[in-house]
C-alpha positions in Angstrom: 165.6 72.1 -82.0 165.1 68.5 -82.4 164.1 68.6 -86.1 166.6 71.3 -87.0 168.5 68.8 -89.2 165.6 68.1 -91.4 165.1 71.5 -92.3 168.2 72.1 -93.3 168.8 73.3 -97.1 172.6 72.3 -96.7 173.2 70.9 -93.8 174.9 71.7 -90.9 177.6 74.5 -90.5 180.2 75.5 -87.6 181.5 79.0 -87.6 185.2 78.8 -86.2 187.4 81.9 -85.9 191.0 79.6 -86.1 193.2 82.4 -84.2 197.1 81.8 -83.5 196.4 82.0 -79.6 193.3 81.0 -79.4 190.2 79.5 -81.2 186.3 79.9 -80.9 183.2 78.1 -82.7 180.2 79.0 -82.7 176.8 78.1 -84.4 173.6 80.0 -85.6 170.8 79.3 -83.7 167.3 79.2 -85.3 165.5 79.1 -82.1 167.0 82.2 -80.7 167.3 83.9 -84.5 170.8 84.4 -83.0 174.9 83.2 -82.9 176.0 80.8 -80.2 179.1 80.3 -79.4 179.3 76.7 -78.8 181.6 76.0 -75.1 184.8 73.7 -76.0 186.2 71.6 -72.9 184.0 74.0 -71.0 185.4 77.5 -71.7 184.4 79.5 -74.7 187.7 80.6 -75.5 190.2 77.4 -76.5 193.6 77.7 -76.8 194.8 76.8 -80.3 197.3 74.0 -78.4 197.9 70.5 -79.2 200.5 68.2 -77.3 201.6 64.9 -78.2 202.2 61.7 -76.1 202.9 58.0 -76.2 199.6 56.0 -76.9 199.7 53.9 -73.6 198.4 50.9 -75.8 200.3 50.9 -78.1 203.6 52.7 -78.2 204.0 53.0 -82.1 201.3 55.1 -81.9 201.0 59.3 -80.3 197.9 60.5 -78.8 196.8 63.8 -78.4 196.2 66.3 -75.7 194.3 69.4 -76.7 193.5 73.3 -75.7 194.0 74.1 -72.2 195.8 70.7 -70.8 198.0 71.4 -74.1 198.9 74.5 -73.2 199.9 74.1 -69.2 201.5 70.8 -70.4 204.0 72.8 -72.3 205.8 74.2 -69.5 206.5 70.0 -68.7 206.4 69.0 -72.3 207.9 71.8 -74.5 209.1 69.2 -76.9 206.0 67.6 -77.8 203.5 70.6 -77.4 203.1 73.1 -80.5 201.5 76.4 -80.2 200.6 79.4 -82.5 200.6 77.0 -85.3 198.6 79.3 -87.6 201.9 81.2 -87.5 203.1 78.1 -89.8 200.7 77.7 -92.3 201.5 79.3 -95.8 205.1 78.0 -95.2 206.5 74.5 -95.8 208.4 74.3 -92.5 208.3 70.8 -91.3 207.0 71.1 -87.2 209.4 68.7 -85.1 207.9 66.8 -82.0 209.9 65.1 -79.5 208.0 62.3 -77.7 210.0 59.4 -75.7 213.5 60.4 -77.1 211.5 59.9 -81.0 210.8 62.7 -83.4 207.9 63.0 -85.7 207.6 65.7 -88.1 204.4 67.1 -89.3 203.3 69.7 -92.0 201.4 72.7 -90.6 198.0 71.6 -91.7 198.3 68.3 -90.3 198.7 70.2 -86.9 196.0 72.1 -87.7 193.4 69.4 -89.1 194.2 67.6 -85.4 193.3 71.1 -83.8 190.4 72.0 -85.9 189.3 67.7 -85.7 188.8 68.2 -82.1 186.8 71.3 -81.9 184.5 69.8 -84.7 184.4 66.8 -82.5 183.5 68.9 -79.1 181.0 70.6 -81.6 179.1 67.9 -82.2 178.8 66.5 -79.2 177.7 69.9 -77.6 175.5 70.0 -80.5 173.7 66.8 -80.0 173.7 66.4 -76.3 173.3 69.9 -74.8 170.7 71.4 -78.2 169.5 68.1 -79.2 170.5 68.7 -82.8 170.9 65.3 -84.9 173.9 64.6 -87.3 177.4 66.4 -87.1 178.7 69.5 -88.4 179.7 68.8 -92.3 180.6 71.9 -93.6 182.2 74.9 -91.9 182.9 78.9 -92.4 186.8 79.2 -91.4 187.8 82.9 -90.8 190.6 84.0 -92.3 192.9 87.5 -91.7 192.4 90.1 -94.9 195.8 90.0 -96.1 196.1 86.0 -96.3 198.4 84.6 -98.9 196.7 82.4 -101.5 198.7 79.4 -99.9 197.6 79.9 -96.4 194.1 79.7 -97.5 194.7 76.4 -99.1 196.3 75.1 -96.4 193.7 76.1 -93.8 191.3 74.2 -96.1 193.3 71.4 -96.4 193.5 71.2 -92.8 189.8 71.6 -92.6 189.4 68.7 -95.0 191.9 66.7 -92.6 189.2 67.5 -89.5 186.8 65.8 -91.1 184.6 68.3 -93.0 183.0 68.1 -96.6 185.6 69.7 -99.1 182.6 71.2 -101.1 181.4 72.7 -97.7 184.5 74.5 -96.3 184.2 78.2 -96.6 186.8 80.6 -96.1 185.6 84.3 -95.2 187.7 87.4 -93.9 188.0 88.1 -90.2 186.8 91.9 -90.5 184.0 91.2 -92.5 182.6 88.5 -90.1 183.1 90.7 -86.6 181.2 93.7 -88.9 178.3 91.1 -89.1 178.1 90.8 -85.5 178.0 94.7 -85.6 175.7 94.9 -88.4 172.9 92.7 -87.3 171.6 95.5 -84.2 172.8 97.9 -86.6 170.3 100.5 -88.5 172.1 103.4 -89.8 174.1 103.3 -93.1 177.6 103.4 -91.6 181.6 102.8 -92.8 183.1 101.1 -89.8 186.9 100.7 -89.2 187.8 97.4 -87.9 190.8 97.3 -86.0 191.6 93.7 -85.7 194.7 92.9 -83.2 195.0 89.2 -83.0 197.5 87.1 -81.7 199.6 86.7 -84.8 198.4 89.1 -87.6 196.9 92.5 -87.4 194.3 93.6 -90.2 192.4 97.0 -91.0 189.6 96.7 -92.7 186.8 99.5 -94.0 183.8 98.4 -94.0 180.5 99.9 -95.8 177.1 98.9 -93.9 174.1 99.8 -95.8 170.5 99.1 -94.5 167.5 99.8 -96.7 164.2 100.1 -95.3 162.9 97.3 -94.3 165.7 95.1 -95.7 168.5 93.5 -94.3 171.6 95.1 -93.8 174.5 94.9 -96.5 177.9 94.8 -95.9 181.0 95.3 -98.6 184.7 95.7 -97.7 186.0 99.2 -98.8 189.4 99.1 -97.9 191.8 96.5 -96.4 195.6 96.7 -95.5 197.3 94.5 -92.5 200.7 93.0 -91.7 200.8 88.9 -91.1 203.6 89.0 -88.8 202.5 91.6 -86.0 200.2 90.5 -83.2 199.9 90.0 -79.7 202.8 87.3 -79.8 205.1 89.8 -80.7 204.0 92.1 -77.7 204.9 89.1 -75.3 207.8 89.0 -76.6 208.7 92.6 -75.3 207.2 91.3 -72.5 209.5 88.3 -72.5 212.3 91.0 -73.1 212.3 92.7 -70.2 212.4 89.6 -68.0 215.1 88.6 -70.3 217.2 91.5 -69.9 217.0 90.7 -65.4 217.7 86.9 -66.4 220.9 87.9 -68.0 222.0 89.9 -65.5 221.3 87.7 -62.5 223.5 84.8 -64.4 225.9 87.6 -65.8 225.0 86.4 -69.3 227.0 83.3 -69.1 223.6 81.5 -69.7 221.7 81.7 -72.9 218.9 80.3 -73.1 218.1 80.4 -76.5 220.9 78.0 -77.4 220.7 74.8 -76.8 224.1 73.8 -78.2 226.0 76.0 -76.1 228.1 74.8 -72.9 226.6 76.4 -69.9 225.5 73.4 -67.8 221.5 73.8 -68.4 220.0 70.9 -70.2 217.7 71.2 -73.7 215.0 70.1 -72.2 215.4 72.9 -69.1 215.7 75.6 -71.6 212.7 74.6 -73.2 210.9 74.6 -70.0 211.9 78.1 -68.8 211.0 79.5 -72.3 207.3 78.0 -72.6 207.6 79.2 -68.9 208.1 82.8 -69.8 206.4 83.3 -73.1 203.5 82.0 -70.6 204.1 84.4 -67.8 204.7 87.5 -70.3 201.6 86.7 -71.9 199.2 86.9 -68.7 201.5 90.1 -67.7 200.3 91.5 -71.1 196.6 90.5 -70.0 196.9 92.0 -66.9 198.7 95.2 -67.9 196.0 95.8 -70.1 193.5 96.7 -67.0 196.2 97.5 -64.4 198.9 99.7 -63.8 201.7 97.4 -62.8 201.7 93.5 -62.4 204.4 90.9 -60.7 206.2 88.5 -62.4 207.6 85.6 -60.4 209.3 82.5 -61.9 210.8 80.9 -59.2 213.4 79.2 -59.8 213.4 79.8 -63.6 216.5 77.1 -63.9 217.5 74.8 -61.5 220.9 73.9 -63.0 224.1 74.7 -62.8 222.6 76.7 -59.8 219.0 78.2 -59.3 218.0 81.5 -60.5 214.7 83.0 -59.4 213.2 86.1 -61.1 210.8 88.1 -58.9 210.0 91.4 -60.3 207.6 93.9 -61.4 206.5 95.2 -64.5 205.1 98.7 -64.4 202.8 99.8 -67.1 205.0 102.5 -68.6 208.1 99.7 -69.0 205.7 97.5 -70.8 204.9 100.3 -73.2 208.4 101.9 -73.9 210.9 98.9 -73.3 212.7 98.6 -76.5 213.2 95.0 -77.7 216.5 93.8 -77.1 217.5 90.2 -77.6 216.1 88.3 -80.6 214.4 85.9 -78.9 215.0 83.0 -81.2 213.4 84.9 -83.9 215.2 84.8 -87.1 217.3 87.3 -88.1 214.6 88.8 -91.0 212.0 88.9 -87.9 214.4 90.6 -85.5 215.5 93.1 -87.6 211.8 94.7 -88.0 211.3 94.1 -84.1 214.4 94.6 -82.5 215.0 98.5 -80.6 211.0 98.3 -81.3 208.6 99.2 -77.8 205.1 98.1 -77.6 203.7 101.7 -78.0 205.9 101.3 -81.3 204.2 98.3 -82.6 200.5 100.2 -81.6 201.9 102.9 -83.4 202.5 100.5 -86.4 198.8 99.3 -86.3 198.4 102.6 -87.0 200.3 103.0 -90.2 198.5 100.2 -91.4 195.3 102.3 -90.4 196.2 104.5 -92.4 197.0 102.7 -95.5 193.8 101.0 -95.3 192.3 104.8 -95.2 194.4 105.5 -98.1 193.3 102.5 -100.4 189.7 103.2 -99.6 189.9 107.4 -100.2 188.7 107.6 -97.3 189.5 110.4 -94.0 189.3 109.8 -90.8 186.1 111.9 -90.5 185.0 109.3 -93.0 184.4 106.6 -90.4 181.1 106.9 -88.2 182.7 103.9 -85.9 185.6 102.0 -85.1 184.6 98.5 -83.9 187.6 96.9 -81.8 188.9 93.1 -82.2 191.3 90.5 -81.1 192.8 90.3 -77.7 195.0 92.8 -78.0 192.8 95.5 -79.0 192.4 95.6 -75.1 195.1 97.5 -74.4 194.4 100.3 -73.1 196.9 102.6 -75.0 195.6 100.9 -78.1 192.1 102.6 -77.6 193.7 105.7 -76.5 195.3 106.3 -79.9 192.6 104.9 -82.1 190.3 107.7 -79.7 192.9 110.3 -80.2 193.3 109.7 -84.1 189.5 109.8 -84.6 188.1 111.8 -82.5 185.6 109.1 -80.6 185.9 105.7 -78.9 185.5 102.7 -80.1 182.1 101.2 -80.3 181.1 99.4 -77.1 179.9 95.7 -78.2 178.1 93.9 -75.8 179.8 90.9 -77.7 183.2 90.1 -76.2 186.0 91.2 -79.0 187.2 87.6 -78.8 183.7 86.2 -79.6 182.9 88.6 -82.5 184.3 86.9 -85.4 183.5 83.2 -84.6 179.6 84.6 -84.2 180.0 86.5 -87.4 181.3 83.3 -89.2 178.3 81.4 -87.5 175.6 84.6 -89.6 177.3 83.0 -92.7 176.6 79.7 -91.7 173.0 80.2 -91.7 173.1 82.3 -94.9 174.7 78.6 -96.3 172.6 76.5 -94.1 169.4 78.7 -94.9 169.6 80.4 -98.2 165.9 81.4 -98.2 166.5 82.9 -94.4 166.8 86.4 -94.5 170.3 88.1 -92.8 172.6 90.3 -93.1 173.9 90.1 -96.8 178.4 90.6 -97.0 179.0 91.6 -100.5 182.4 89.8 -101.3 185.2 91.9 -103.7 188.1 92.1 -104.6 190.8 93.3 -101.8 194.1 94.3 -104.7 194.3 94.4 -107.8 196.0 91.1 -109.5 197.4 90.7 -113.0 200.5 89.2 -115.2 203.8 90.0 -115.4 204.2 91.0 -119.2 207.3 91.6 -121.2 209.7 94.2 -120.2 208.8 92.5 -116.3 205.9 95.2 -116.5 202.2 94.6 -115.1 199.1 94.2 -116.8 196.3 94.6 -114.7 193.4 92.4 -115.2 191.4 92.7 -112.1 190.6 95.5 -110.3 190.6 96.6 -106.8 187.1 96.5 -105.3 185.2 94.3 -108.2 181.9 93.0 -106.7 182.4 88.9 -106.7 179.1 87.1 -107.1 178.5 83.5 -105.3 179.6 81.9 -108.7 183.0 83.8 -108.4 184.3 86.6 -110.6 185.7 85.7 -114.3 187.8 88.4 -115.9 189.7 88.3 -119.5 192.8 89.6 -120.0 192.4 92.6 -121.7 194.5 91.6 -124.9 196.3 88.5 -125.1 200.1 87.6 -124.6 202.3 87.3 -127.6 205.4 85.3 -128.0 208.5 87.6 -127.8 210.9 85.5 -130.1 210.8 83.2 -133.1 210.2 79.9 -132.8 209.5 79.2 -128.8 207.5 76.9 -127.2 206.6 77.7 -124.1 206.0 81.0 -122.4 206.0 81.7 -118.4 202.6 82.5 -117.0 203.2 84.5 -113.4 200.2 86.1 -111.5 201.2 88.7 -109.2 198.6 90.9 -106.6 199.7 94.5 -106.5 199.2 95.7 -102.4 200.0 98.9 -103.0 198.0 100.2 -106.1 198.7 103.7 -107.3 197.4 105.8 -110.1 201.4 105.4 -112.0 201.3 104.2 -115.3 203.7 101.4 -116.8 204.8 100.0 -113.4 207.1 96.5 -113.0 206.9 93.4 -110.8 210.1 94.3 -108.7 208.7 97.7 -107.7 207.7 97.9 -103.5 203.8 96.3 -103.5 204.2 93.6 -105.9 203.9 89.9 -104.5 204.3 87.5 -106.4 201.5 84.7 -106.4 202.5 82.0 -108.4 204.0 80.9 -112.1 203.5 78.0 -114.3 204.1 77.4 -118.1 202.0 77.2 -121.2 203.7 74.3 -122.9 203.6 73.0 -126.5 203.0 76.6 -128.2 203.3 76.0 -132.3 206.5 77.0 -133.1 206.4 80.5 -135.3 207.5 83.7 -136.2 207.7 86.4 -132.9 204.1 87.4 -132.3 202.5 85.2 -134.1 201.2 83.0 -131.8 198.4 84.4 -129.1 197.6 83.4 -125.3 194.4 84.3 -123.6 194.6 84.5 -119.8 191.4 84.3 -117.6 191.2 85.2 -114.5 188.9 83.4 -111.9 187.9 84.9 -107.8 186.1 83.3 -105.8 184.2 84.5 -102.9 187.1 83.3 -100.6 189.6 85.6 -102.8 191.6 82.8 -103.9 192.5 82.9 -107.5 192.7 80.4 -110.8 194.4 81.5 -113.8 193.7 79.5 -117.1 195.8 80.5 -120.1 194.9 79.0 -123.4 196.7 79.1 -127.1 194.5 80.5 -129.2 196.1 78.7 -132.9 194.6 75.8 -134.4 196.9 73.4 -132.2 196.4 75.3 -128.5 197.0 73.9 -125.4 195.7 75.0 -122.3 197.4 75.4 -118.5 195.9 76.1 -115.8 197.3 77.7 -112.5 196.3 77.5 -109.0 197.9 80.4 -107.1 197.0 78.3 -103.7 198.8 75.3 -105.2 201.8 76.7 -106.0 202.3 80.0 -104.8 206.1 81.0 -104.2 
């Protein structure tokens, strides 16, 4: 292993799967011919936790505490500990820590690139120390949930970029695709395989076609995708964190509400934010251990010590984790509370489900369609989870003998090597297109320019519009350029933006059009896909005098 560097074609790659909960790396290993995933702080598993702290040398400076000690320093340090920040990226919410009575804010990716810095650092030393490979990791294969906004892609790279990697060696690839590969590469029968991928913050279904020709390598293409960004294991804490909630309030007679920390009721800020990172910690090991067992304790004692001490001591049987509805809001907002709130946790399974079976739907597909239903994410585990998904198809899931939480950082490490190794044969993921995507055109109607399930080639997939856009009045000089990704594509002719599907990706303006008579002067748009599905629109005046703009949807989508 100690000449690995020197044969590498692109140097060296570190498959990370970047979860809200937690994160796991791993690399391809050409000795074995297999993935590794690579131990961080001695655990394979890291929790995606950073927390923050006076530099004892100098004090206008923070250091950092990551993973594990991050994570059990919360319940001390709530105010300078962030979790779940993957939650965060694609928004431009400022994160707030509180260190030494001093605030910094951060932007999400900053929180990320220090998260994703350290387990490229760890890397590396594992790398060179314990496998005696030379040089560091420059380039890396982040995994990224199906449904991803445009905007949280960019931000995960730019975070990457932050960590320390190459920007021209940062890969983006979809989480279902990469656990397939771990499936794929013992795999010998031409198969579609269902992921269900149950994370800690986003849930994604994915169809996946694996086709292995005789002595060839297996290939793998995306059929079908559909997923929801906001439901994931977090949310089934917070069920969890419901119920104890619901014993809280009645031991203090509600006078005490912890989710306000402007309110008079003699417990300090920093006490509430204790007993919450307290309880989201002790609902989320109840969830763990409800997933094997048929009841489990929960003892928080005392959960406040002021005005007066309040212990909670009770159990939590299997059945009120399943069909407790969800109460109190939380401190969700009150968009997120409304699609949670009188919601059980058989109710959010049951809405895994429905995204099932919109994945089925976009694909054409049947349940008797799927040969195998391959199961990840941490909460995949629970039991009733598998239940339904055996009910609905009519077997169980696939048994891996690669741990569900280990399936999509190895798969991300098969792509390394295809990067690292071009020549090296593997399993082969043919990349297309997940919606279709297209312009909003006059009358707020959509023209289609690329379809759903277009093969994308490693140079990316270019696409004219099929005619081009016209000016609608005399004499303008400018005209609005807005990309949009239909997510719910149906065979309905003439449809508009506003109708339920359409997102909006991003807008611009082509500016200094000639002035003329209406429809006299032409646009063409092109459309450009990368492998990573993240899109580039160029529009160009096509008179004597044309300009040319050109629109990032990860730049500035809205």
């Amino acid at each position: 292993m100690g000449t690995l560097g020197l044969d590498m074609e692109r140097g060296l790659f570190l498959g990370i799967d970047f979860g809200t909960t937690n994160s796991v790396v791993s690399i391809y290993n050409f000795a074995e011919g297999e993935a590794q995933t690579i131990p961080i702080d001695g655990s394979n598993i890291f929790p995606t936790a950073i927390q923050f702290e006076s530099d004892p040398e100098d004090e206008n400076k923070l250091s950092r505490i990551f993973g594990v000690q991050a994570k059990e320093a919360a319940i001390i340090y709530p105010l300078s500990t962030v979790l779940s920040i993957k939650r965060y990226l694609g928004s431009e919410q400022k994160i707030t820590v509180s260190v030494d009575d001093k605030e910094y804010k951060f932007a999400p990716e900053q929180i990320a690139g220090e998260i994703l810095g350290h387990l490229k650092q760890k890397a590396d030393e594992y790398a060179q120390e314990e496998m005696g490979i030379s040089g560091e990791f420059s380039g890396c294969v982040i995994t990224v949930p199906a449904n991803s906004t445009d905007k949280q892609k960019k931000m995960t790279k730019d975070a990457a970029v932050l960590a320390g990697f190459d920007p021209e060696n940062i890969y983006l690839r979809l989480e279902p695709a990469a656990s397939a590969i771990s499936y794929a590469v013992n795999e010998e029968a031409n198969k579609k395989v269902l992921v269900y991928d149950f994370g800690g913050g986003t849930f994604d279904a994915c169809v996946l076609e694996i086709k292995t020709e005789v002595e060839g390598e297996p290939t793998i293409s995306i059929v079908s995708t559909y997923g929801d960004n906001d439901l994931g294991g977090n949310d089934i804490d917070k069920v969890i964190m419901d119920i104890v909630y619901e014993e809280f309030k009645k031991l203090t007679g509600e006078e005490i509400d912890l989710f306000d920390e402007d309110a008079d009721d003699g417990v300090s800020k920093r006490q509430k934010k204790v007993a919450l990172v307290r309880l989201q910690q002790a609902a989320n090991q109840a969830k763990e251990r409800l997933s094997q067992t048929k009841s489990t304790k929960i003892t928080l004692a005392p959960l406040i010590q002021e005005p007066r001490i309040v212990n909670i001591n009770m159990e939590i049987t299997r059945d009120m984790f399943l069909n407790h509805k969800r109460i109190n809001a939380l401190g969700d907002s009150p968009e997120n509370f409304e699609k949670f709130q009188g919601k059980s946790v058989s109710d959010l399974i049951d809405e895994t489900l429905n995204c099932v079976s919109r994945c089925l739907e976009a694909g054409g597909l049947t349940e008797p369609d799927i040969d195998e239903i391959f199961l990840v994410g941490g909460s995949s585990s629970i039991i009733y989870a598998g239940e339904k998904i055996t009910e609905r198809f009519g077997k169980e899931p696939f048994k891996s003998k690669i741990s569900p939480a280990l399936s999509i950082s190895q798969g991300a490490a098969y792509y390394c090597n295809m990067i690292m190794m071009p020549t090296v044969r593997g399993p082969v993921v043919q990349e297309r297109t997940i919606h279709p995507l297209g312009l909003e055109i006059a009358g707020r109607r959509f023209m289609e320019i690329v379809a759903a399930g277009q093969d994308i080639p490693k140079e990316g997939l270019t696409i004219d519009a099929p005619e081009p856009l016209m000016t609608n009045f005399d004499n303008v000089t400018s005209m609005a350029i807005v990309a949009y990704e239909n997510t719910m594509p149906s065979d309905e002719k003439n449809i508009t933006v506003n109708r339920d599907g359409m997102k909006r990706l991003a807008g611009t303006s082509l500016r200094g059009i000639p002035q003329g008579p209406r429809g006299q002067e032409k646009v063409k748009v092109i459309f450009h896909v990368g492998q990573d599905n993240m899109l580039h629109v160029t529009a160009r005046s096509l008179s004597t005098d044309g300009v040319v703009t050109e629109l990032s949807v990860d730049e500035l989508y809205s």
